[in-house]
RODO-2510 file (C-alpha; in nm, 4 decimals, decimal comma):
residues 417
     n   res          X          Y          Z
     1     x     0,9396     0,2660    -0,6035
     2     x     0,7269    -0,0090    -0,3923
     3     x     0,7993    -0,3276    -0,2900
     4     x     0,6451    -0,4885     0,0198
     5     x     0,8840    -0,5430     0,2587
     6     x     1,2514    -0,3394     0,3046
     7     x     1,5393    -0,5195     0,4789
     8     x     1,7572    -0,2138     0,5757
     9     x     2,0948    -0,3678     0,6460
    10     x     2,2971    -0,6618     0,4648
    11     x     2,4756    -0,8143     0,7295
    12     x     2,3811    -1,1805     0,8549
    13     x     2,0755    -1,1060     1,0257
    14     x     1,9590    -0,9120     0,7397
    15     x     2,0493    -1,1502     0,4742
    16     x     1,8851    -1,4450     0,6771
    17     x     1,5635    -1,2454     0,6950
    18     x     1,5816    -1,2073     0,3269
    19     x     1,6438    -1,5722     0,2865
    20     x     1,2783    -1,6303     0,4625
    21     x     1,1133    -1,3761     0,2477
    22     x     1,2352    -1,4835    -0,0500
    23     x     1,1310    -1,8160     0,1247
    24     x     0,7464    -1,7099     0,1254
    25     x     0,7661    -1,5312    -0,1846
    26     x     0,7235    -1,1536    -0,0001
    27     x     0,8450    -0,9305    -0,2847
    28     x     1,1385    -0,7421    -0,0603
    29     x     1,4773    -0,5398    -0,1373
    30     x     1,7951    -0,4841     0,1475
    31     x     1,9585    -0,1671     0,1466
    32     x     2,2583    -0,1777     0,2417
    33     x     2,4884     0,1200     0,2886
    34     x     2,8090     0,0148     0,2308
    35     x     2,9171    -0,3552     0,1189
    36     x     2,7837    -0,6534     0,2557
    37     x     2,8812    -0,7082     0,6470
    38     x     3,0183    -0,3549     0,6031
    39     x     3,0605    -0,3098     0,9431
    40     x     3,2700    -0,6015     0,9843
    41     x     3,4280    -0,4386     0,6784
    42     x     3,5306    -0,1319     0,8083
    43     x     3,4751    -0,1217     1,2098
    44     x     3,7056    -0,3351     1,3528
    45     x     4,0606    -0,4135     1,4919
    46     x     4,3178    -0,5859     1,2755
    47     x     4,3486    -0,8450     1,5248
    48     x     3,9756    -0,9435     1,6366
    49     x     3,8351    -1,2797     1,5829
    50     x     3,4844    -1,4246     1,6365
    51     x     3,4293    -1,5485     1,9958
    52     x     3,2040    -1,7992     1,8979
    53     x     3,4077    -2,1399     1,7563
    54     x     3,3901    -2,1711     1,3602
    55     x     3,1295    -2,4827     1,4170
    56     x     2,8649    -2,2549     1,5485
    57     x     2,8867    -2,0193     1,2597
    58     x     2,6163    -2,0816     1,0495
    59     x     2,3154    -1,9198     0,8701
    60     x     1,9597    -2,0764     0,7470
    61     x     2,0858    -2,2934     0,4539
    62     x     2,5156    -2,2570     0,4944
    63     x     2,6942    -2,3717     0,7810
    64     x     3,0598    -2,3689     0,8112
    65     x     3,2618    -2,6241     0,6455
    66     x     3,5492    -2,5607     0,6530
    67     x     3,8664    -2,8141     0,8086
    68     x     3,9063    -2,6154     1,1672
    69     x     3,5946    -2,6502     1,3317
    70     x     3,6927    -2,5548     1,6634
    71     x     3,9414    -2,2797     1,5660
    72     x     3,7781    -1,8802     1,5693
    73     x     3,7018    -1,6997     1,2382
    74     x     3,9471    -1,3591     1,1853
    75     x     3,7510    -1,0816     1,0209
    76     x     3,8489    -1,1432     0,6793
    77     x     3,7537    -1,5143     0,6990
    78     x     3,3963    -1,3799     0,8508
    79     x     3,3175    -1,1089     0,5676
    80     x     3,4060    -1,4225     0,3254
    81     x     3,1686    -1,6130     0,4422
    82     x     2,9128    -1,3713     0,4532
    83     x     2,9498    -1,3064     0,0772
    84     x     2,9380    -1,6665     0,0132
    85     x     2,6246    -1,6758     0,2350
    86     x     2,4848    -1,3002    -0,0044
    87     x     2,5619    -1,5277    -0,3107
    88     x     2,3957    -1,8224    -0,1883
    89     x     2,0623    -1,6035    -0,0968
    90     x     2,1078    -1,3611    -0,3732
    91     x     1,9085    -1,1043    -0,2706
    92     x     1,7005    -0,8279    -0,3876
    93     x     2,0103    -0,6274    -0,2920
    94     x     2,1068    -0,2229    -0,3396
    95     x     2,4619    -0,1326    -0,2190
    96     x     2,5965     0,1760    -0,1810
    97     x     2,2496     0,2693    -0,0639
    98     x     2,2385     0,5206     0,2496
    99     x     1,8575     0,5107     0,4462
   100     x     1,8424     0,8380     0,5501
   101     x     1,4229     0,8399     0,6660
   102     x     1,1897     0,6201     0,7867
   103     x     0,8320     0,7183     0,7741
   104     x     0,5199     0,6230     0,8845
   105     x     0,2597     0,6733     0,5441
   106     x    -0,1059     0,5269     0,4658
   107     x     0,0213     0,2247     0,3314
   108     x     0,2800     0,1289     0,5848
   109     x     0,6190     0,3072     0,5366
   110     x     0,8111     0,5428     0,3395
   111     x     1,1359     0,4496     0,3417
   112     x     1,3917     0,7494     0,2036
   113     x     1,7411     0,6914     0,0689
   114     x     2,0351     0,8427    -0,1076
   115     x     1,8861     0,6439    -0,4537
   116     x     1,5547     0,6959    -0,3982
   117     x     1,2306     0,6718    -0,2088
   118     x     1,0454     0,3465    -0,1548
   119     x     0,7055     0,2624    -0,0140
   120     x     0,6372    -0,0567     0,1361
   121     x     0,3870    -0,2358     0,4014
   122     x     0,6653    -0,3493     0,6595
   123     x     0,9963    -0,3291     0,7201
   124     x     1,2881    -0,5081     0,8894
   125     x     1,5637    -0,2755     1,0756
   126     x     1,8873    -0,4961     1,0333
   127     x     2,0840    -0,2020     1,0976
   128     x     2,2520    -0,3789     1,4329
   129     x     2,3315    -0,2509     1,7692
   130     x     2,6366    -0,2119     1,7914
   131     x     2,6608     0,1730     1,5430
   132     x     2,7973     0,3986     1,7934
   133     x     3,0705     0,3858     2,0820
   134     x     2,8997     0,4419     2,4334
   135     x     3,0993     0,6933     2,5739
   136     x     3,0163     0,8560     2,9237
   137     x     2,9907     1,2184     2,9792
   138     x     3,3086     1,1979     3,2287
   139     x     3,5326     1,1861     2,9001
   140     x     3,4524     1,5335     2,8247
   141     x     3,6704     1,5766     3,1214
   142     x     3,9744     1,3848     3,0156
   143     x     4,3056     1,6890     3,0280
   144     x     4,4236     1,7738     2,6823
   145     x     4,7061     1,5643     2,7244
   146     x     4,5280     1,2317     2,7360
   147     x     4,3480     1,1083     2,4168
   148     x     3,9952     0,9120     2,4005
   149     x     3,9753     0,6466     2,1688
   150     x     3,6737     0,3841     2,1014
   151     x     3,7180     0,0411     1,9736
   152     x     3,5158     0,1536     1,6380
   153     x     3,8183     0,3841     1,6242
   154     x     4,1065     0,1202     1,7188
   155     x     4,3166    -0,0808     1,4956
   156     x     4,6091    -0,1669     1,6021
   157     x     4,8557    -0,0638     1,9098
   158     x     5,0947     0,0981     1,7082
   159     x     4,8248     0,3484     1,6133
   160     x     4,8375     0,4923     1,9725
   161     x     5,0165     0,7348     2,1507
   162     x     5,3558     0,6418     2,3601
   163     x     5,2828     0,6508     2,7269
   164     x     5,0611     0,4383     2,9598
   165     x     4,6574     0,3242     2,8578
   166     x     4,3783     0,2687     3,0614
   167     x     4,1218     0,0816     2,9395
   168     x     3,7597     0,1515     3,0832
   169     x     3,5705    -0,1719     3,0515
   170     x     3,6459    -0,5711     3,0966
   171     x     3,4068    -0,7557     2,8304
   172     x     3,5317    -0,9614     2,5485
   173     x     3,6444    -0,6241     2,4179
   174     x     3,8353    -0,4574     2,6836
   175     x     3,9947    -0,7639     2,7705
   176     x     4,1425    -0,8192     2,4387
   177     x     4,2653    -0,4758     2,3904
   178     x     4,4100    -0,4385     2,7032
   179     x     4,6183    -0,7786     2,6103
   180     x     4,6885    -0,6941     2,2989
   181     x     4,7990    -0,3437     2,4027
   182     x     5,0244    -0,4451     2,7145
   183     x     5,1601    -0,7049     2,4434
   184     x     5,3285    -0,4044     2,2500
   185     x     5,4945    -0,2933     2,5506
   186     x     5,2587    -0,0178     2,6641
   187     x     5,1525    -0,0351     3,0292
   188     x     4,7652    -0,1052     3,0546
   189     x     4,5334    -0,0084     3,3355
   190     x     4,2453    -0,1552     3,3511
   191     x     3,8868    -0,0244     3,5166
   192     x     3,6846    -0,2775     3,5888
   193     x     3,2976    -0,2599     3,6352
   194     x     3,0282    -0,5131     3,5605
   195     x     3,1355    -0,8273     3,4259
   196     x     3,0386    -1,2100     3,2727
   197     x     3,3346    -1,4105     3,3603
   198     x     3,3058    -1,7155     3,1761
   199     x     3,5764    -1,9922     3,1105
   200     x     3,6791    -2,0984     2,6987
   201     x     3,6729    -2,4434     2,7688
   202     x     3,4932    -2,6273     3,0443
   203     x     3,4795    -3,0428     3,1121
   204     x     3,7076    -3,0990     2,7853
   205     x     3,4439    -2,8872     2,5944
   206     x     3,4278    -2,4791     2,4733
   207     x     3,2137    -2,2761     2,6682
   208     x     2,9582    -2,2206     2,3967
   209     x     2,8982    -2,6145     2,3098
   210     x     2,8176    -2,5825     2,6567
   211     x     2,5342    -2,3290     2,6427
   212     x     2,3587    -2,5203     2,3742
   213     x     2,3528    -2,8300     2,5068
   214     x     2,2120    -2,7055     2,8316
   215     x     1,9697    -2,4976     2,6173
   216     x     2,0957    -2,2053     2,7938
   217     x     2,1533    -2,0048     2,4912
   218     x     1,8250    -2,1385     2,3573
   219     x     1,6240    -1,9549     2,6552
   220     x     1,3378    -1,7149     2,5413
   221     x     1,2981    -1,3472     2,5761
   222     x     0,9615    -1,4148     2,7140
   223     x     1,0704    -1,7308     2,9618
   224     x     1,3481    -1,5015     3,1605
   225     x     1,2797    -1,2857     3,5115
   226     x     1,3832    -0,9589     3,3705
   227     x     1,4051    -0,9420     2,9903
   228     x     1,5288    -0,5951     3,0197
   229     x     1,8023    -0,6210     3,3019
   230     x     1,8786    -0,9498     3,0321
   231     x     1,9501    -0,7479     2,7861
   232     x     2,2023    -0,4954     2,9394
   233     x     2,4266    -0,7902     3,0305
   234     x     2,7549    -0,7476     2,8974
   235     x     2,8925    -0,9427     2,7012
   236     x     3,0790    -1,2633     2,8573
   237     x     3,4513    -1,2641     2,8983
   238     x     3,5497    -1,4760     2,5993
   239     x     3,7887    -1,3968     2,3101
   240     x     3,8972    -1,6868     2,0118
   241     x     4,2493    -1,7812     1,9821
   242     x     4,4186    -2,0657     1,8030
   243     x     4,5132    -2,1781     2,1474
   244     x     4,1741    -2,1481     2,2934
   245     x     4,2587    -1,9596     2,5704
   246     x     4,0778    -1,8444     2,8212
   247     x     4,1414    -1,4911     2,9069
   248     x     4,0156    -1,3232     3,2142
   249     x     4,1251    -1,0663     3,4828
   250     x     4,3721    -1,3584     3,6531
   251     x     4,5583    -1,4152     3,2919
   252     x     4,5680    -1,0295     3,2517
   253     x     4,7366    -0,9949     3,6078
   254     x     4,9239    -1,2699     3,5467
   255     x     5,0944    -1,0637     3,2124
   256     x     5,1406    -0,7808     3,4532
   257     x     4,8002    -0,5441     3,3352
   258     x     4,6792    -0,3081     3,6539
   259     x     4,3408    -0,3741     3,7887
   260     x     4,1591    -0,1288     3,9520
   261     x     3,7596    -0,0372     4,0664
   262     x     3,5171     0,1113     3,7894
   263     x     3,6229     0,4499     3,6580
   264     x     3,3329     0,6906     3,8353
   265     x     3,4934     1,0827     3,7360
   266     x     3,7867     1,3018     3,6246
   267     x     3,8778     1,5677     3,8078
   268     x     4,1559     1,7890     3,8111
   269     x     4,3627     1,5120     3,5781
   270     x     4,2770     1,2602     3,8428
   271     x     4,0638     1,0094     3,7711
   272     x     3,8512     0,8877     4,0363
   273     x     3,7458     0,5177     4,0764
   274     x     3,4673     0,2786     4,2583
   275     x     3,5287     0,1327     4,5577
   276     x     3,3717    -0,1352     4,4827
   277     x     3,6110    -0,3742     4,2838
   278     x     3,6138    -0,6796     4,5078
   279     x     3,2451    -0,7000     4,5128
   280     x     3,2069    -0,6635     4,1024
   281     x     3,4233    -0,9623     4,0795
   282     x     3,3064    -1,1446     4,3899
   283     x     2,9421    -1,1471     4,2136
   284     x     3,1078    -1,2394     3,8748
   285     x     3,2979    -1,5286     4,0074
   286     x     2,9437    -1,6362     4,1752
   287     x     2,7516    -1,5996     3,8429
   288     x     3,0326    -1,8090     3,6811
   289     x     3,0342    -2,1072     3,9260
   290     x     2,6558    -2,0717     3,8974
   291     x     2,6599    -2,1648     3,5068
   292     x     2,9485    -2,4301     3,5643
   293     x     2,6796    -2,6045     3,8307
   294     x     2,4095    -2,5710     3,5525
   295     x     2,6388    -2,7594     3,3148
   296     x     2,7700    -3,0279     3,6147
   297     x     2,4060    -3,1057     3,7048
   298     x     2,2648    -3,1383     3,3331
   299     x     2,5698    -3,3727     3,2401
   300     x     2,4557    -3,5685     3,5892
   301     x     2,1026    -3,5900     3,4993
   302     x     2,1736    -3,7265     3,1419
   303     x     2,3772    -3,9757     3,3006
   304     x     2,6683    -3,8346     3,0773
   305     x     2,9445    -3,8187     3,3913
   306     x     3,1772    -4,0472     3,2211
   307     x     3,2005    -3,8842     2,8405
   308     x     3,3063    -3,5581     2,9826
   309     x     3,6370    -3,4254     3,2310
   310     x     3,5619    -3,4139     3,5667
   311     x     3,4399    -3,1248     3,6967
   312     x     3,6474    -2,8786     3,8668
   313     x     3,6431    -2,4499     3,9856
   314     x     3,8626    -2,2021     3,8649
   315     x     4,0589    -1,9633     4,1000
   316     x     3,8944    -1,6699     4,2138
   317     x     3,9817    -1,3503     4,0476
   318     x     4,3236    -1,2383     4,2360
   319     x     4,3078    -0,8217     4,3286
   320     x     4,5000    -0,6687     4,5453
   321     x     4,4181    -0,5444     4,8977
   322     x     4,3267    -0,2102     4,8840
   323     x     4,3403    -0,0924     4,5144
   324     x     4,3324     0,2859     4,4314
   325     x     4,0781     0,5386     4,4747
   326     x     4,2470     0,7931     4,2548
   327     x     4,4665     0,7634     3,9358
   328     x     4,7226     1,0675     3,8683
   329     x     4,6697     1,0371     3,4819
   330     x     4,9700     1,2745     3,4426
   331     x     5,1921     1,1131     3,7071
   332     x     5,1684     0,7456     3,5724
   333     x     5,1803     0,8979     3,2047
   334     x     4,9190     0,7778     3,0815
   335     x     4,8432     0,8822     2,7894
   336     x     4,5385     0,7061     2,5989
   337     x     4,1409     0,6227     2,7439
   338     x     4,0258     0,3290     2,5529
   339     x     3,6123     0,3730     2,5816
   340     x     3,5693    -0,0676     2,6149
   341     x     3,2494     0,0780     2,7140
   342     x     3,0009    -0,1237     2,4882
   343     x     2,7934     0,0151     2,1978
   344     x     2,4828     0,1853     2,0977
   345     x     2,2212     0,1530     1,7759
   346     x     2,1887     0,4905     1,5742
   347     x     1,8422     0,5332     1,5016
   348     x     1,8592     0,8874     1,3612
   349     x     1,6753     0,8331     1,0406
   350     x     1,4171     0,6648     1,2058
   351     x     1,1213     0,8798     1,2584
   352     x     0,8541     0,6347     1,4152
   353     x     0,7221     0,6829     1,7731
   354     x     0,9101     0,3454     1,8861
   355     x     1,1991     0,4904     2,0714
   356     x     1,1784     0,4670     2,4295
   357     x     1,4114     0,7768     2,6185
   358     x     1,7493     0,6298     2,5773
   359     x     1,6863     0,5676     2,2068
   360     x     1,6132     0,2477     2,1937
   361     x     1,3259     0,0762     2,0248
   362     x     1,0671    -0,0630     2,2200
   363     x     0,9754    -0,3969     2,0681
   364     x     0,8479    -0,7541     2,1922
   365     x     1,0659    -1,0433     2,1002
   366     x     1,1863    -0,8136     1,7681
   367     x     0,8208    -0,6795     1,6926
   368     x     0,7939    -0,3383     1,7856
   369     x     0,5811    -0,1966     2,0019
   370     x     0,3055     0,0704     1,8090
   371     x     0,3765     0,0807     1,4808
   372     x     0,2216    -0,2572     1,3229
   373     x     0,4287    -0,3748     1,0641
   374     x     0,7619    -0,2407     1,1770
   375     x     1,0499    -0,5498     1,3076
   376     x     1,4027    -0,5145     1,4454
   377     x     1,6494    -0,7862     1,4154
   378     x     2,0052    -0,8410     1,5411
   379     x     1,9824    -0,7233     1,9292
   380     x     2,0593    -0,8563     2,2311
   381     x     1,8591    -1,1136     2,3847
   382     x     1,5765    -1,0184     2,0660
   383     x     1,4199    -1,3202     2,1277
   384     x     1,6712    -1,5714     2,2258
   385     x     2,0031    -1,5324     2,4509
   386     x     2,1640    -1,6365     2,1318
   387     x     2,0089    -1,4037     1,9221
   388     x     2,3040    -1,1568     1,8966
   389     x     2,5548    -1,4190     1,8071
   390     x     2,5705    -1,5452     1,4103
   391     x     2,4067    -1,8402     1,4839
   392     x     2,1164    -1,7093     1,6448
   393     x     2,0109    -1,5183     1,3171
   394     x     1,8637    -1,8490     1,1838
   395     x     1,5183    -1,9040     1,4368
   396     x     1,4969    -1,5653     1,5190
   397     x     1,4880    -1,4096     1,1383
   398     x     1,2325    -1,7550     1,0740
   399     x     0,9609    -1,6063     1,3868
   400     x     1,0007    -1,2853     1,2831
   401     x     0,9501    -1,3537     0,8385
   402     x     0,6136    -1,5495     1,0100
   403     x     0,4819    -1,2524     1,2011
   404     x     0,5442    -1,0165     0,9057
   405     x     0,3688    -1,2800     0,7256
   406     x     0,0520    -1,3267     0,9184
   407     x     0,0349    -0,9149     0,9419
   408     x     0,0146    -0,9132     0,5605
   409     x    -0,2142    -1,1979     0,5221
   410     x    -0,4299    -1,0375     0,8040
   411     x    -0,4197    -0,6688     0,7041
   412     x    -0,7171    -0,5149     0,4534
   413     x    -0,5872    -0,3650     0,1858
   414     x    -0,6111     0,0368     0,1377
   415     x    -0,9488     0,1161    -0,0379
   416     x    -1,1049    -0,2373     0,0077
   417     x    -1,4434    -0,2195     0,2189
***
């Protein structure tokens, strides 16, 4: 089978690239291997909902409009509205269609499947980032007696054991789990490294209307000081609620969760941990007050003081004096790890010399790097600081489509002089 372009991966950012081909008329099909926004279908908690308000969920010809613009999409409302969005587009799409091989061939790529094999000039990895739990190698040293669990993994509390949790990790994920698990009356420890504290609603406004305005999330890939460090950044301390709350390590105290310094071994059923708390949060709460001066200043120089809240500091994150060195896993009976550790892309099936040593592809702005004709969408900081979220899909899908584009215009055909 050939076909000029392969999508592999039906989610947003793989249906909005279609939506651009289809746009220039690039004959293209997406492979998909489940349903569409199958990992939305099948790898997440009962309870999650988007962190980004339902206004800022849109895609290159839908945006939401629906009557709660400010309230937070659950899961089920999200995979709806990414099958209204796969309707809309109506792709060239094959379900149930597993990639297991990507090739390098004369004409551009081979691209292998479950269903078939099919040969095409360029294609667009829409596969995501976030495939596999990043678990470190110290959980290979967890006793028998305590159980590791990811969030891919994680549903619901009631699915753990009895006993005490610790959660490793204190993004948006870890910090809604370890609510949601202290909530159903298990005790929650929390290890905290490396952080993005960030506030749901600032001067009357959420957090995210915020970043746009500012053009914050609108900041390039090529404009920022280390693209690289930029895109390790975890992801910012935010979690949608129907209260839009704003949930951080002072609200998590506050409901009686432990904090203590990022988990750094096992030994002997002990688990050993950073001494470095206060200064992970000390630099957080810096980085935070940071962006809320951004904000003050660019609602100052727009001469805008009056149409927003004053503006005002949050208190800084509360620990306690001297917080442990060592955890007795046994002794405080606890009884689950949850691995809030972030994730990882699985790019098994992909046998092109773009990986760089920690398997990760090694692109520019989405294009990679030595292997003309090959494009990732969907990452971190791809070529926006938005690009990860829903709405970022939209511009970076539309540079990408017009790269792709100009390397098919620009490319001699095999066999012509």
């Amino acid at each position: 089978m050939r076909t000029t372009t392969v999508v592999i991966g039906a989610g947003h950012s793989g249906l909005a690239a279609s939506y651009f081909l289809s746009a220039r008329g690039i004959d293209h099909v997406v492979l998909e291997r489940g349903e569409v926004a199958n990992t939305w279908r099948t790898e997440r908690w009962d309870s999650l909902r988007l962190l980004t308000p339902n206004w800022q969920v849109t895609l290159p010809g839908l945006a939401y409009d629906g009557d709660d613009p400010d309230g937070f999409m659950t899961v089920p409302e999200l995979v709806g509205f990414i099958d209204r969005y796969a309707r809309l587009v109506n792709p060239p799409l094959h379900t149930l269609t597993t990639v297991t091989s990507v090739r390098p061939d004369v004409e551009g790529y081979e691209v292998v499947t479950d269903r078939g094999v099919w040969r095409c000039r360029s294609v667009i990895l829409a596969s995501g980032g976030f495939n596999l739990p990043k678990v470190p190698p110290i959980a290979a040293a967890l006793p028998d007696s305590v159980r590791s669990v990811t969030p891919l993994e994680y549903r619901r509390p009631s699915d753990l054991d009895d006993g005490g949790v610790l959660v490793v990790g204190v993004s948006a994920t870890g910090i809604q789990l370890a609510e949601e698990i202290h909530r159903s009356g298990r005790p929650v420890t929390v290890s905290v490294g490396e952080h993005v504290r960030m506030p749901r609603i600032y001067r009357g406004r959420d957090i995210r209307y915020w970043m746009d305005v500012t053009g914050v999330s609108d900041e390039r890939y090529d404009e920022a000081d280390d693209v690289h460090r930029a895109r390790q950044v975890p992801s910012p301390q935010l979690v949608g609620s129907p209260e839009r709350k704003t949930l951080d390590l002072n609200a998590l105290t506050d409901q009686g969760v432990r904090m203590v310094g990022r988990l750094a071994g096992v030994r002997d059923g002990k688990a050993q941990l950073s001494g470095s708390l206060h200064n992970k949060v000390t630099r957080s709460d810096l980085k935070m007050n940071r962006l809320l001066t951004t904000i003050d200043e660019w609602v100052t120089e727009n001469g805008l003081d009056r149409r927003y809240e004053p503006p005002h500091r949050f208190e800084r994150t509360r620990l306690e004096p001297s917080p442990p060195l060592l955890i007795d896993l046994a002794k405080e009976n606890i009884r689950t790890v949850l691995w809030a550790t972030g994730y990882r892309p699985d790019y098994s099936w992909l046998h092109v010399p773009v990986l760089d040593y920690k398997g990760r592809i090694r692109h520019d702005g989405g294009v990679a790097t030595g292997s003309p004709g090959l494009y990732v969408i969907g990452l971190n900081f791809l070529r926006r600081r938005k690009s990860s979220f829903i709405h970022g899909a939209e511009d970076d899908a539309r540079d990408l489509v017009d790269h792709l584009a100009a390397y098919l215009e620009a490319r001699v055909p095999v066999g012509v002089g």
